[in-house]
N, C-alpha and C positions, 0 to 999 in steps of 0.2 A: 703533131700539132703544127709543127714549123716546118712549111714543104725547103726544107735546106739541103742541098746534099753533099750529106755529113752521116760520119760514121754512126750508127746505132748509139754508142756511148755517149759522143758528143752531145749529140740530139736531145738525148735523156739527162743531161748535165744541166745545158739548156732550159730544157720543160720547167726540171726543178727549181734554178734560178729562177723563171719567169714567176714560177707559180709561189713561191716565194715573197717575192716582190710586189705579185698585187695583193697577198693576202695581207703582205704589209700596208699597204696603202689603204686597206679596206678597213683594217685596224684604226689607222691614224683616220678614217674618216667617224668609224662609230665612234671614237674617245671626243670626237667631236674641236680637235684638234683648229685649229686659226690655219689658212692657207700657207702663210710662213712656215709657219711651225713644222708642218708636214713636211714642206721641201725642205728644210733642214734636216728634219729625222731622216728623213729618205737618200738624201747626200752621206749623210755620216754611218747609215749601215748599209751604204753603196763600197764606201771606201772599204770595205772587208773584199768587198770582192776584185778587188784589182783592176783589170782591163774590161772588166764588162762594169765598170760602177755605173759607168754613164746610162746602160741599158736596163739594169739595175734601177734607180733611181727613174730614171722617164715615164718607165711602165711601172712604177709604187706612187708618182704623182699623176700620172693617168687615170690610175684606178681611184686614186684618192677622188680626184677632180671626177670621176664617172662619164671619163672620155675614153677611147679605144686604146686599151694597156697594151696589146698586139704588136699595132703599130707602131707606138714610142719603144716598145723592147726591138724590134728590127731597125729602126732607125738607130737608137745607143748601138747597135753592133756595128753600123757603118763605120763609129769612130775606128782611126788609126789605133788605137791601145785595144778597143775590141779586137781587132782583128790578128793584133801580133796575140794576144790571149789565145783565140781563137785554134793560128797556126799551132802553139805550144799544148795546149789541148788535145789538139790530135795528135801530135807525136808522142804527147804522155800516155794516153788514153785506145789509142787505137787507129790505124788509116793509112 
């Protein structure tokens, strides 16, 4: 899904989180949730994830909002904590 290159595992760590995250945002849209509200929910079951909350969070408000959840998940990765995540990922994980 994500042209990244990155170890097989990582990848699939990823996808999950991603997929995740919009299925969250997809939720906070059917419940019919207030725009706040969403990005609230979406920040506080961001913070479980540590270093990708940010990417986490973007792409579960992208999806909520029914703009490109893709994109906001690659951009949350550029953060600085993504990326130390990221590094520690692969050494846990495989690379």
């Amino acid at each position: 899904m994500f042209d990244l290159n990155l170890p097989y595992q990582v990848k699939e760590y990823l996808e999950n989180l991603y997929e995740e995250a919009t299925a969250a945002g997809r939720a906070f849209r059917r419940m019919g949730l207030p725009r706040r509200e969403a990005r609230l929910r979406a920040w506080a079951e961001a913070d479980l994830w540590g270093g990708f909350a940010s990417a986490y969070a973007r792409a579960a408000v992208a999806a909520y909002e029914g703009s490109d959840p893709r994109a906001a998940f690659l951009k949350g990765l550029e953060t600085k904590a993504a990326r130390r995540e990221l590094q520690r990922l692969i050494r846990e994980l495989g690379g």
